[in-house]
PAVEX-783984 format. One line per 10 residues: number of its first residue (from 1); their letters; for each residue x, y, z of C-alpha. Coordinates in pm, 1 decimal. Layout:
# residues N
NUM = a = X/Y/Z; ... .
# end
This chain:
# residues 278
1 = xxxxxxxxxx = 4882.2/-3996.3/-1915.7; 4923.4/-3697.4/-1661.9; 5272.8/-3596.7/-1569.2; 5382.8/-3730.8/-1197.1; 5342.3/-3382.6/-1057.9; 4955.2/-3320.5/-1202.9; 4660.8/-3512.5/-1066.6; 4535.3/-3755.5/-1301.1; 4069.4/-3710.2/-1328.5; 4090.8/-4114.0/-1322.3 .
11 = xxxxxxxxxx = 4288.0/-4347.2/-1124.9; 4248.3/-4710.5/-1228.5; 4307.0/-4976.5/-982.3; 4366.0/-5357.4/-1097.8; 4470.8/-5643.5/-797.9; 4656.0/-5913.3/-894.7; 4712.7/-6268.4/-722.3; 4904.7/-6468.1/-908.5; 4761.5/-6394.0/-1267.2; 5061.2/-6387.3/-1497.9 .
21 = xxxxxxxxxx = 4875.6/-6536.3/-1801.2; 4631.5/-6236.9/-1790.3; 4796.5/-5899.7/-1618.5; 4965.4/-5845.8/-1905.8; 4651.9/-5807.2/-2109.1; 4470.1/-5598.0/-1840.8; 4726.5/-5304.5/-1834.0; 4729.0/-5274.2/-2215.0; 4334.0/-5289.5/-2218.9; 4385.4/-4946.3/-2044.1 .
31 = xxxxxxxxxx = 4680.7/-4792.9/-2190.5; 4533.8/-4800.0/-2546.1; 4220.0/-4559.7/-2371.7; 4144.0/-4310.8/-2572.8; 4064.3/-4090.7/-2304.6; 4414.6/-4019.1/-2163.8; 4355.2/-3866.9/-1813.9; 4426.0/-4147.1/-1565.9; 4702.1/-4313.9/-1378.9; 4696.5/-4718.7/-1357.3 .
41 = xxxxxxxxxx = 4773.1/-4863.8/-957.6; 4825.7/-5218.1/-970.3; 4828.9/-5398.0/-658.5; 5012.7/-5724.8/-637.0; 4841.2/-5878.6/-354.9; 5117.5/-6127.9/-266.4; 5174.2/-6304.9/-608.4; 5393.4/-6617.9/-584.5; 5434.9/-6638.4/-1013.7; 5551.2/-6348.3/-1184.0 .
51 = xxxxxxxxxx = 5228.4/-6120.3/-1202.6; 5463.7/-5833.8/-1083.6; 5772.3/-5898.2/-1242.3; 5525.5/-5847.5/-1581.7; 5335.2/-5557.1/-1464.5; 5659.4/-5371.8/-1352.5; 5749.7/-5375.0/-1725.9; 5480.8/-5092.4/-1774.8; 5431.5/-4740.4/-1663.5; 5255.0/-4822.9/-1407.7 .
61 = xxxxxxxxxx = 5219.6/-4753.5/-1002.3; 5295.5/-5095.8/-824.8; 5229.9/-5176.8/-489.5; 5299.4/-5482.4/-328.8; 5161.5/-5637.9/-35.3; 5381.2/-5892.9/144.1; 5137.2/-6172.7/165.0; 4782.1/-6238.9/14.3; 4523.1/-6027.2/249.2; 4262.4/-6060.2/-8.5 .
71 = xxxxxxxxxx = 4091.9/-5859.6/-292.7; 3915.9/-5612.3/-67.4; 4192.1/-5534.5/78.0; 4426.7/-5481.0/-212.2; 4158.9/-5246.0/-369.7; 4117.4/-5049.4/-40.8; 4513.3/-5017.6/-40.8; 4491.7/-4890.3/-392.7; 4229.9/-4638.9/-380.5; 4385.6/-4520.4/-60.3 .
81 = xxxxxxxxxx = 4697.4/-4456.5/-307.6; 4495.4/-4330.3/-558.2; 4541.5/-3953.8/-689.7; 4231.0/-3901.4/-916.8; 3925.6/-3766.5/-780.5; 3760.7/-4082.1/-970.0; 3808.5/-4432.0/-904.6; 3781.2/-4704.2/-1172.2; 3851.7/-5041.4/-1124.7; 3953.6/-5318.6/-1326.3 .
91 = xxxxxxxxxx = 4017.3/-5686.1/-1236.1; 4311.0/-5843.4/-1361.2; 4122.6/-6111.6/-1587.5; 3908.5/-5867.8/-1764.9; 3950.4/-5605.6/-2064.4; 3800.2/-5262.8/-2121.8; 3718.0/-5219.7/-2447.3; 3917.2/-4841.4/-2579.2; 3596.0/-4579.3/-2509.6; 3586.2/-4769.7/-2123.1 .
101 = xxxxxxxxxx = 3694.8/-4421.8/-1983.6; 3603.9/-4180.6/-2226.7; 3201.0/-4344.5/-2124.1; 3278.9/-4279.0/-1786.2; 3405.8/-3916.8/-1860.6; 3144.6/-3833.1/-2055.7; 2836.8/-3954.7/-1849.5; 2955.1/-3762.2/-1523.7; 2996.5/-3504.5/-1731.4; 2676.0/-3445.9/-1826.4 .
111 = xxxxxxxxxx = 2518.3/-3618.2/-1486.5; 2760.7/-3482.3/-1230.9; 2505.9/-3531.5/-948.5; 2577.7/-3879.6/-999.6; 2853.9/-4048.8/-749.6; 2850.7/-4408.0/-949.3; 2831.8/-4507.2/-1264.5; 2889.2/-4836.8/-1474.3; 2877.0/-4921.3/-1874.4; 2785.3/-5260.0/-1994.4 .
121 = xxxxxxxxxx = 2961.5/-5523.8/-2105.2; 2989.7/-5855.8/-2291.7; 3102.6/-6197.0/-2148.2; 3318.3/-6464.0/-2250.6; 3297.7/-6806.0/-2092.5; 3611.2/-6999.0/-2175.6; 3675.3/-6753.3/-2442.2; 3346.8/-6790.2/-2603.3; 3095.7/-6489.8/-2649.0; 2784.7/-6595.9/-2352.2 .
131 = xxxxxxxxxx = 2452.2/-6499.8/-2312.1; 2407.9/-6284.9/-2012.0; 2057.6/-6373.4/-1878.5; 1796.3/-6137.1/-1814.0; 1842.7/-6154.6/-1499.5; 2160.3/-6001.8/-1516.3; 2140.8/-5739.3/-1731.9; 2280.9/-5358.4/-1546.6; 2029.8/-5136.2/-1438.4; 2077.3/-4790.3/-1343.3 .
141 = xxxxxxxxxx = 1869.9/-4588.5/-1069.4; 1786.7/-4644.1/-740.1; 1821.5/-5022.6/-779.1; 1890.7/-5166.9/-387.8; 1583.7/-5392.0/-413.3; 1692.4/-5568.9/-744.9; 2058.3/-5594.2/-584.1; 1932.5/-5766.7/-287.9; 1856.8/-6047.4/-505.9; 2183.2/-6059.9/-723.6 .
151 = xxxxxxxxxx = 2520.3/-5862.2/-787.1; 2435.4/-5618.1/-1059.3; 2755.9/-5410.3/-1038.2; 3025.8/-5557.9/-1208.2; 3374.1/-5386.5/-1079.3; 3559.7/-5362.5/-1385.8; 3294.9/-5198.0/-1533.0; 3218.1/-4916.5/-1253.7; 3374.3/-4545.4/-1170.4; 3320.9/-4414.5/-838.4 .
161 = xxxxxxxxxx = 3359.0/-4040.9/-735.3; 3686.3/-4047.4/-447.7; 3368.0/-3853.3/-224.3; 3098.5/-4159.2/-218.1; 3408.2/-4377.2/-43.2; 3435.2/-4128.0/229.9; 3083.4/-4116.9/230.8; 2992.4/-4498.0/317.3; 3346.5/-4658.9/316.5; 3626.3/-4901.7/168.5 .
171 = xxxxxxxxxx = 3532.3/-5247.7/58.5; 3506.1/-5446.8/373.9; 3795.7/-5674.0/440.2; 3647.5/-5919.9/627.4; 3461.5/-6048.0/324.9; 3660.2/-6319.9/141.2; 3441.0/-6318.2/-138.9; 3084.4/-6141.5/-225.5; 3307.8/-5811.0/-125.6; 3191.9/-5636.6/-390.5 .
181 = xxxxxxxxxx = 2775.7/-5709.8/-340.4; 2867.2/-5624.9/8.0; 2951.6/-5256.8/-75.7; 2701.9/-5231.7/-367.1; 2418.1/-5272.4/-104.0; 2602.9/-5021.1/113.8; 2610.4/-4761.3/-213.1; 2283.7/-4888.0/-371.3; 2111.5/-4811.4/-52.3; 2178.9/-4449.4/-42.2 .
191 = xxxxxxxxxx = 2265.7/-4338.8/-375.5; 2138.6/-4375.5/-774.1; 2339.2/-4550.9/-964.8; 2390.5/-4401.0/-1349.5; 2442.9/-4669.3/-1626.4; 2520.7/-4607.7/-1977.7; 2418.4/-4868.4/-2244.9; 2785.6/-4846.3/-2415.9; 2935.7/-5182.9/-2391.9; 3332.8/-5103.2/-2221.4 .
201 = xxxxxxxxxx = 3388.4/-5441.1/-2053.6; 3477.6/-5800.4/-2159.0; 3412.7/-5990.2/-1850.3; 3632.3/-6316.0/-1897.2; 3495.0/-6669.4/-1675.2; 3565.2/-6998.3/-1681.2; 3917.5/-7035.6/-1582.1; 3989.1/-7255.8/-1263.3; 4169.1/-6960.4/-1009.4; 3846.9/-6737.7/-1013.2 .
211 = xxxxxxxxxx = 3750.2/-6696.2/-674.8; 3371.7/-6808.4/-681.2; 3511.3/-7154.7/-805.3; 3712.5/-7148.7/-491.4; 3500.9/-7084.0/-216.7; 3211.7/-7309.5/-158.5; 2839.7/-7175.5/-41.3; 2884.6/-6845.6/-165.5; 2525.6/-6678.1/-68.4; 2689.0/-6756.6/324.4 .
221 = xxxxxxxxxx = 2875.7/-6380.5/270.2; 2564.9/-6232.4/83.0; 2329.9/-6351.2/343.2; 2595.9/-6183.4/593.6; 2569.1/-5891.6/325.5; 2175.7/-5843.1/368.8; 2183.8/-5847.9/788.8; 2328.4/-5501.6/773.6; 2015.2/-5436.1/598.6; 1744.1/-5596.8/802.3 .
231 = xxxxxxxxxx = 1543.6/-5291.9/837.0; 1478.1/-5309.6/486.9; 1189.0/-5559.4/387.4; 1379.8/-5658.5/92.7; 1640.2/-5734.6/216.4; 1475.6/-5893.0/524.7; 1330.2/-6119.2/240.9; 1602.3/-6219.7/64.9; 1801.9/-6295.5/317.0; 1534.2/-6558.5/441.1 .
241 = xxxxxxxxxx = 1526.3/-6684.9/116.5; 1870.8/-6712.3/64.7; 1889.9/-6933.1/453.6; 1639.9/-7142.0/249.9; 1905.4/-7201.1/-38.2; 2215.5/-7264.2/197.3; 2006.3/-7502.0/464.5; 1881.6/-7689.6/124.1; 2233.3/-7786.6/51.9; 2366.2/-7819.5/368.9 .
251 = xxxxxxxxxx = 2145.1/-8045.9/518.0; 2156.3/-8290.1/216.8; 2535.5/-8259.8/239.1; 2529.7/-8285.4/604.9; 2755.1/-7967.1/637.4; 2729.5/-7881.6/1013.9; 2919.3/-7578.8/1001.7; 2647.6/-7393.7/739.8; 2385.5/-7575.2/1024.7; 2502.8/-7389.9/1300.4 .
261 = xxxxxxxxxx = 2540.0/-7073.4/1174.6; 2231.7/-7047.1/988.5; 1965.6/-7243.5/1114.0; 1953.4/-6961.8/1423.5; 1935.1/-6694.7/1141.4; 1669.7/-6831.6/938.7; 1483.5/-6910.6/1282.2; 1486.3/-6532.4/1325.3; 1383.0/-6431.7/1051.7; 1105.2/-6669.9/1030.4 .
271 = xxxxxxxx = 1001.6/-6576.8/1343.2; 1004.5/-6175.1/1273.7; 839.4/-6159.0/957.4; 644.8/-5808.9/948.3; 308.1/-5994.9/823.9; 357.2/-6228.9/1138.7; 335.9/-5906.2/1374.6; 26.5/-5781.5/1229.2 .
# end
């Protein structure tokens, strides 16, 4: 790793909340890189166990935040931190296989008009190898429509140039979860997105503290997501279709609070389709 007084090419950012059984694992998932150039910020986002206790026992950077503000904004604190002109993050359940970095050196090295780029990567379900659908599979390019529909960026297994945050911003705090499709529409919109077919990630699921088991009615943030988008027809479209979903559940639930705030968006969009105004 680079000396404190040099600037490291890749600055690796993993948030923690209270994941003791796995931060461990994370860090050494990136200290056995065989590219060397990077610096690892971990950002203890107000752990109660002893996440930071155990990630103070490497060389790494750790900040701590004083009480849990959330995953957006313990990334934004760490790539604010950051010293490498390239950010790569990493969340505190998963593991980069040794070549993550060296994939990511080596692709915007011979695409450097790229801003973003992402490897693939395997899943484990309970620590068993899954399937990742079809659906799911990364694509590279200019791929906003397809990410309208689904999250096809997986953070542990992207590297952003420090230039495309100044360009369309930090991950937006506001979002409890569904942060992450939030700022891949932002990115997806404007810029190509490069993909290698090199797997570099193990993308762990399955255990009970990950946040989409946590937050109920998850499309509610994507569907706030896709209104920034509206004068997009894809996204127009999917966020109708998505109303459709949530509406679905909540009126058989009788969940009032996904009634009111809905039903008036999915009356607008209904009501502003472009083949209605023709």
């Amino acid at each position: 790793m680079p000396s404190p007084t040099t600037s490291p090419l890749f600055s690796v950012i993993i948030p923690v909340y209270n994941r003791e059984a796995f931060i461990a694992r994370a860090i050494e998932s990136v200290l056995v890189q065989t590219f060397r150039n990077f610096e690892i910020i971990v950002v203890d986002d107000g752990s109660q166990d002893a996440s930071a206790r155990i990630a103070a026992s490497y060389p790494v950077r750790l900040l701590r935040n004083p009480t849990n503000l959330g995953v957006a904004a313990a990334r934004n604190r760490g790539i604010q931190e950051a010293r490498g002109s390239i950010i790569a993050l990493l969340d505190s359940d998963d593991l980069w296989m040794p070549e993550k970095l060296w994939i990511d050196y080596t692709f915007f090295q011979r695409h450097p008009q790229f801003l973003i780029h992402q490897c693939e990567e395997v899943w484990l379900y309970k620590g068993k190898k899954r399937k990742k659908p079809p659906t799911h599979r990364k694509k590279g390019g200019w791929i906003f429509e397809d990410s309208c529909k689904r999250c096809l960026i997986s953070p542990s297994a992207v590297a952003i140039k420090r230039e495309l945050f100044h360009r369309v911003g930090l991950f937006d705090e506001s979002f409890e979860v569904c942060e992450d499709y939030e700022l891949w529409l932002r990115i997806t919109r404007a810029y190509p997105v490069g993909l290698s077919p090199q797997i570099g990630v193990i993308k762990h699921g399955g255990h009970p503290d990950q946040l989409s088991r946590r937050h109920f009615g998850m499309d509610r943030w994507r569907v706030r997501a896709l209104l920034r988008h509206l004068d997009h027809p894809a996204a127009r479209q999917e966020a109708l279709r998505k109303c459709e979903i949530l509406l679905a559940g909540a009126y058989k639930h009788r969940n009032q609070e996904i009634i009111q705030e809905f039903e008036p968006i999915y009356r607008f969009l209904s009501s502003n389709r472009p083949e209605d105004r023709l």
